[in-house]
C-alpha positions in Angstrom: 4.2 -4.4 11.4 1.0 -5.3 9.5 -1.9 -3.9 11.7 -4.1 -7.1 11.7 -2.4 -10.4 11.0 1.1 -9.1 13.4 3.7 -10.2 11.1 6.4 -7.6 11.4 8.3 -7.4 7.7 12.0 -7.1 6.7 11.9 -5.1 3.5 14.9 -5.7 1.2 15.7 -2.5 -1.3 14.1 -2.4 -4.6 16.1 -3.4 -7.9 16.2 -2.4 -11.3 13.6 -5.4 -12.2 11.5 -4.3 -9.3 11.1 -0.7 -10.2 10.6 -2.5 -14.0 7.2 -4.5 -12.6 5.7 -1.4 -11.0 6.5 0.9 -14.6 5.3 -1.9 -16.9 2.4 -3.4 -15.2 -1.0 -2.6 -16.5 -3.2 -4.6 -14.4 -5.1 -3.5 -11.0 -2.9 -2.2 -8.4 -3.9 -4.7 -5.7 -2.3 -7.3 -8.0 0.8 -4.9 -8.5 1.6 -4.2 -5.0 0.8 -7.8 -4.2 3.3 -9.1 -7.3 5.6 -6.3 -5.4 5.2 -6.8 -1.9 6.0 -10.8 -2.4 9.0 -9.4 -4.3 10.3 -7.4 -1.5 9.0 -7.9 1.3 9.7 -11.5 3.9 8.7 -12.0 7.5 11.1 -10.2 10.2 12.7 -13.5 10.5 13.5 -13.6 6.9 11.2 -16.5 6.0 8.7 -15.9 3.2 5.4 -14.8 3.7 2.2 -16.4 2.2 1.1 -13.2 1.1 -2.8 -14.1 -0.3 -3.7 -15.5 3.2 -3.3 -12.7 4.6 -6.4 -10.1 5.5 -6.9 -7.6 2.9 -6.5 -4.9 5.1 -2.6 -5.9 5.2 -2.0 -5.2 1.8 -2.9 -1.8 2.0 -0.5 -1.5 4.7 2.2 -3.2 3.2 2.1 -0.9 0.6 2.3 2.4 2.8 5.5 -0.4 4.4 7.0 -0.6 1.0 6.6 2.9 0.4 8.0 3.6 3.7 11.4 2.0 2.4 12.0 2.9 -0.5 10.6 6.5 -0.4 10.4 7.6 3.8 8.0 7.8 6.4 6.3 10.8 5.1 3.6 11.4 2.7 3.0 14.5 1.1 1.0 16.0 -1.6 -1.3 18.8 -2.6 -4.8 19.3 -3.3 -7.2 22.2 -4.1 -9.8 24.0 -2.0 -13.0 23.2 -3.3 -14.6 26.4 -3.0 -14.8 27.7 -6.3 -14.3 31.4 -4.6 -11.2 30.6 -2.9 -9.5 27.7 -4.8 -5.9 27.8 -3.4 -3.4 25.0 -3.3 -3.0 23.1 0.4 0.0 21.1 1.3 -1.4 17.4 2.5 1.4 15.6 4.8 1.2 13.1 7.3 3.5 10.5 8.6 2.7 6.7 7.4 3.5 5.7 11.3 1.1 7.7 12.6 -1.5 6.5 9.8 -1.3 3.2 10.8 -1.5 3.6 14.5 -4.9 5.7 14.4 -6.4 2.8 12.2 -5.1 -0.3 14.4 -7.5 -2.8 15.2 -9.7 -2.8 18.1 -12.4 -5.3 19.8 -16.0 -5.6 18.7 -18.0 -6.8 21.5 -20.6 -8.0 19.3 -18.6 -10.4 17.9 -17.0 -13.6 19.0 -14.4 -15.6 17.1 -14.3 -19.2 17.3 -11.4 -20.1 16.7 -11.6 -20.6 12.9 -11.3 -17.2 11.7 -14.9 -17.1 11.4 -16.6 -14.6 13.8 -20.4 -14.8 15.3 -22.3 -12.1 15.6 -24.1 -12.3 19.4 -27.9 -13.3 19.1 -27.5 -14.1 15.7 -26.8 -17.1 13.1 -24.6 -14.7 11.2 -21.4 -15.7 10.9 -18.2 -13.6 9.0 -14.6 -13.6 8.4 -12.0 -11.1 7.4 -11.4 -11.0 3.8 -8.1 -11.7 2.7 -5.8 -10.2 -0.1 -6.6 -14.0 -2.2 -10.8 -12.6 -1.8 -9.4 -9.4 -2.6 -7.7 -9.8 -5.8 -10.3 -12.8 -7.1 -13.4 -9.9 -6.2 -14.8 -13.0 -4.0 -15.3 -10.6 -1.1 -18.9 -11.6 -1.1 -17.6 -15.3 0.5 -16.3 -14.0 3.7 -20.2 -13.4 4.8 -22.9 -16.0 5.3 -26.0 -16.9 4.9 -25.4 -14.2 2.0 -29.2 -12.6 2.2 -28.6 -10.9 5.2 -31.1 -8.3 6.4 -29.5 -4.7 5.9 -29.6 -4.8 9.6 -27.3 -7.7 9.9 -24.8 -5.9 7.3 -24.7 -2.5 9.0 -23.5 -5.0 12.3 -21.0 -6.7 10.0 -19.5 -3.5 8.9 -19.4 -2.4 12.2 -17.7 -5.3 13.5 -15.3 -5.3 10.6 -14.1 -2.1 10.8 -13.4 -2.6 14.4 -11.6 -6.2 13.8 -9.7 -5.2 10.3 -9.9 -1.4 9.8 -9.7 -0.1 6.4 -7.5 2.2 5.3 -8.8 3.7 2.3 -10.9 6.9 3.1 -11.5 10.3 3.6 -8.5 12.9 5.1 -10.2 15.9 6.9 -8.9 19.0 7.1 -8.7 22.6 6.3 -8.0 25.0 3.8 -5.9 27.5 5.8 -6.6 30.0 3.2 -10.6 30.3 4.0 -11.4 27.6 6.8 -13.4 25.8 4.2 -13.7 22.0 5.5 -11.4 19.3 2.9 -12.0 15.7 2.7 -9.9 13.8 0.4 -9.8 10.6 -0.3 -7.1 8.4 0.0 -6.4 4.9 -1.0 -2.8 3.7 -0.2 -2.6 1.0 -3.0 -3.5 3.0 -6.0 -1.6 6.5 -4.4 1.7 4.3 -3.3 2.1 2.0 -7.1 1.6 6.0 -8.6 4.3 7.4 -6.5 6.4 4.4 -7.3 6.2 5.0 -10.9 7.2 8.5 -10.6 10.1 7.7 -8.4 11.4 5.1 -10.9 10.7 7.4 -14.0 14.9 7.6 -14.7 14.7 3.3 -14.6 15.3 3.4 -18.6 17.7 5.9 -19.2 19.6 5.0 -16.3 20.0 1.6 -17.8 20.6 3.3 -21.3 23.5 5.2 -19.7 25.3 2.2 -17.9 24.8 0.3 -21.0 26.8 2.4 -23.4 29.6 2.8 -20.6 30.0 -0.3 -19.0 28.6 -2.7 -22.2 26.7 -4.7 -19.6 23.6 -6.3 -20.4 20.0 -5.1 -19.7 19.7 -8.2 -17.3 22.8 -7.8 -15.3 22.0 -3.8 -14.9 18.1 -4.7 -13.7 19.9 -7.3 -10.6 21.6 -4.0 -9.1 19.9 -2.8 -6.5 18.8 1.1 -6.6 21.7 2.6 -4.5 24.5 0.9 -6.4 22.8 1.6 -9.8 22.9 5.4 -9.3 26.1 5.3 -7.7 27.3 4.0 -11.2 25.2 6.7 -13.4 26.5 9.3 -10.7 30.1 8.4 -11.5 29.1 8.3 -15.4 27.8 11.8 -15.3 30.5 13.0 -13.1 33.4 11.8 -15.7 31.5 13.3 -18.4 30.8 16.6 -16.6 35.1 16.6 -16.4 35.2 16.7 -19.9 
């Protein structure tokens, strides 16, 4: 479920073209994984979503959802102590379910909404609204405030209440090197660390295609429509005969 709009998603399995947009785009990854999620991902009741109405916040989530599908529930990766003295590897995992729950929206008793989408900050003419993936991906994320000279003040409150409302989830992971103690903080950002780990997983995409090409004669097109499973199920069998001979 996407932590601040509710929608819960059905996620269909990726294709050939799919894994083709996330290995051949070169633009921002918010436009990737939104080009993506609309691609894969519909409401729970199968309906399309309106993806670019949606609060920013969702897309990051989305992506963690669509790498949930396609790659599992749990993330891992390594990092390095940062004490020069020490410098060992540490094993980073944590489960995208879990993620998501610690950074689900709560109240901001400061703020009121009105209905609108537009929130009021109490004893105040300020006035904001969670950004949405459209503000996101057009940079406009300066229109979701007004008046727009606020007093840094005013801003600190509207941070306050927007990480209450629509929690980010890019930011730092604590933890520890269990080689020295030392205190870790890496920084994560689910867009940009999910379209990376979908490149890597669909680094075979062009061979794979290659090999069911010479074997089967079918077009580039027609092997891009399979869906993932079926696709190496095919190579699987190709490599299997050819290992027999």
């Amino acid at each position: 479920m996407l932590p601040v709009s509710g929608r819960h998603l059905r996620i269909r399995e990726p294709r050939g073209d799919d894994e083709l947009l996330v290995l051949e785009s070169a633009g921002p990854a918010a436009e990737t994984m939104l080009a993506l999620a609309t691609r894969l991902a519909t409401a729970g009741d199968g309906s399309a979503l309106d993806w670019p109405e949606l609060p920013a916040v969702d897309l990051s989530a989305g992506a963690l959802l669509v790498r949930e599908a396609w790659l599992g529930g749990t993330i891992r990766t390594e990092a390095l102590c940062p004490s020069v003295e020490c410098a060992e590897p540490i094993d980073v995992s944590f489960g995208i379910a879990a993620y998501l729950d610690h950074h689900r929206p709560r109240r901001f008793r400061g703020a009121v909404e009105d209905g609108s989408g537009w929130y009021a900050l109490t004893g105040s003419d300020v006035r904001f609204r969670i950004p949405l993936i459209a503000d996101l991906v057009a940079g406009t994320l300066g229109d979701c405030v007004r008046p727009d000279d606020l007093s840094a003040a005013a801003a600190r409150r509207v941070d306050r209440a927007l990480e209450a409302v629509a929690p980010r989830l890019d930011g730092e992971l604590a933890g520890s090197c269990p080689a020295c103690g030392r205190s870790v903080e890496l920084r994560f950002e689910p867009i940009s660390y999910v379209i990376e780990e979908l490149r890597d997983a669909s680094s075979g995409l062009f061979s794979q295609v290659h090999e069911l090409a010479r074997a089967y004669h079918w077009s580039e097109a027609a092997i891009l429509a399979l869906d993932r499973t079926r696709r190496r199920g095919y190579v699987s069998l190709i490599r299997e005969e050819y290992a027999l001979v």
